[in-house]
C-alpha positions as CSV (number, residue, x, y, z in Angstrom):
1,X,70.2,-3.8,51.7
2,X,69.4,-0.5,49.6
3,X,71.9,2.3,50.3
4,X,69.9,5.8,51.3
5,X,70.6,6.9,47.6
6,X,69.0,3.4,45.9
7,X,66.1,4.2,48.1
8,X,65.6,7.7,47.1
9,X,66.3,7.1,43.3
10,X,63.6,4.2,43.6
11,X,61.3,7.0,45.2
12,X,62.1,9.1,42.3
13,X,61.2,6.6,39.7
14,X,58.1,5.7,41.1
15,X,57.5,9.0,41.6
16,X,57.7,9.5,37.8
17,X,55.7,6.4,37.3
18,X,53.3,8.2,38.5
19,X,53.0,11.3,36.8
20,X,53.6,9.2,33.4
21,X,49.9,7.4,34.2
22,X,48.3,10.3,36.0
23,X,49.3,12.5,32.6
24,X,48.4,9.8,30.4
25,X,45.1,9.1,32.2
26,X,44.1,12.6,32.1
27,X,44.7,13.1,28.4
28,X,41.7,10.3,27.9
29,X,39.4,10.8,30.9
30,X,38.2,13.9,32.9
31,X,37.5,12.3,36.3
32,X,40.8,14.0,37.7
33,X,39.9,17.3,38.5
34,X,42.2,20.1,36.7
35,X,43.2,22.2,39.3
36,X,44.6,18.8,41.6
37,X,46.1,17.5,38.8
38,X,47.8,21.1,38.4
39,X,48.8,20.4,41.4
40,X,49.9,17.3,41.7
41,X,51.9,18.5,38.7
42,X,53.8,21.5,40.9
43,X,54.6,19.2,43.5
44,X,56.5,16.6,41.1
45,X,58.7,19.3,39.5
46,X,59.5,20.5,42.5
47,X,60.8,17.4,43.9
48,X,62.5,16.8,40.6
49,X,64.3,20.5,41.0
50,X,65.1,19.2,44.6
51,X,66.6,15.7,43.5
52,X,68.5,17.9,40.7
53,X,70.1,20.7,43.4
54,X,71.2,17.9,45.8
55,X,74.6,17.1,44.9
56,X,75.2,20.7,44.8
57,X,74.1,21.0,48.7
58,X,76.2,21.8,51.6
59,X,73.4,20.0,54.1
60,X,73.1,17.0,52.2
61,X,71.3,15.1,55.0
62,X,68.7,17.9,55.4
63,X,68.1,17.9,51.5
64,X,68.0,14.4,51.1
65,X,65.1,14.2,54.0
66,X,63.6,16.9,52.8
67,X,63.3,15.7,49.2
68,X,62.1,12.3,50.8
69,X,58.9,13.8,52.1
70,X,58.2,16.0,49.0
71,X,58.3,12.5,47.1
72,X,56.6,11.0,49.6
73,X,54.0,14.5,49.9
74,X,53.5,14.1,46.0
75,X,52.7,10.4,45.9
76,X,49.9,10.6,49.0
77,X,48.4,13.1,47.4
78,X,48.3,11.5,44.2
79,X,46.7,8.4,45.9
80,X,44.2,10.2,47.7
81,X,43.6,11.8,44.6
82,X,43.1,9.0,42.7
83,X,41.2,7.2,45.6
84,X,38.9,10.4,45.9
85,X,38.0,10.1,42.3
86,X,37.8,6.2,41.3
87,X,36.4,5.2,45.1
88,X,32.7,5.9,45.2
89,X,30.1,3.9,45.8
90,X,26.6,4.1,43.5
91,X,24.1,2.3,46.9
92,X,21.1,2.4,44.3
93,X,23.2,0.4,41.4
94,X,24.6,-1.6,44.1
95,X,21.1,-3.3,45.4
96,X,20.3,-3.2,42.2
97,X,23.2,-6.0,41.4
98,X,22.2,-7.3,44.8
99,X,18.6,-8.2,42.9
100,X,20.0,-9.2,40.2
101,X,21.7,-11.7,42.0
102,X,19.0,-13.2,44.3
103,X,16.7,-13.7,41.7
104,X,19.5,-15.3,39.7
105,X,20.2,-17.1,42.4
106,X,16.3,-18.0,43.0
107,X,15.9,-18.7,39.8
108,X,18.5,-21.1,39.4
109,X,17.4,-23.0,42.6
110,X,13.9,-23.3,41.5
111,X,15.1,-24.6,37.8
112,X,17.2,-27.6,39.8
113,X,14.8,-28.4,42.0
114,X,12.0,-28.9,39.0
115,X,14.3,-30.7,37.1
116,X,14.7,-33.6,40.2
117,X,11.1,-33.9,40.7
């Protein structure tokens, strides 16, 4: 099994994973707001300057739980982020498709049922 400083590494890395595609992303789209991404942004180099001060820490169990739930802070609020933007849900396009897909569906009944008779 991991050792407590695989696991937090790991966390790190995804964490960076993450700011990688949430920077790239922003530089082609503007569904992220600014100001959350800003952010998002603080948070990250925070937890970086935490994971960089930790071997120099007297309380190295405090730091490294305390640098566990800024990754972990950064990274839920990256997903809610991301979830707030990319999750909504158009009803009136929606029923549309629904039509779309009845009379499809209607349509390619009738044509079988013609072509039997």
């Amino acid at each position: 099994s991991p050792s407590e400083d695989e696991m937090i590494v790991a966390l790190l890395e995804n964490a960076k994973q993450v700011d990688e595609y949430l920077r790239t992303y922003s530089a082609t789209s503007s569904d992220l707001p600014k100001h959350e991404l800003d952010q998002l942004t603080e948070y990250f180099r925070a937890a970086k300057k935490k994971f960089g001060l930790l071997s120099s820490s007297e309380d190295i169990a405090s730091e490294r739980s305390n640098l566990v739930s800024s990754l972990n802070n950064y990274l839920n609020a990256a997903q809610s982020l991301c979830r707030q933007v990319w999750a909504k849900f158009d009803v009136p396009v929606m029923l549309v498709g629904l039509a779309h897909l009845v009379v499809s569906a209607s349509i390619t009944l009738f044509v079988a049922v013609e072509c039997q008779l």
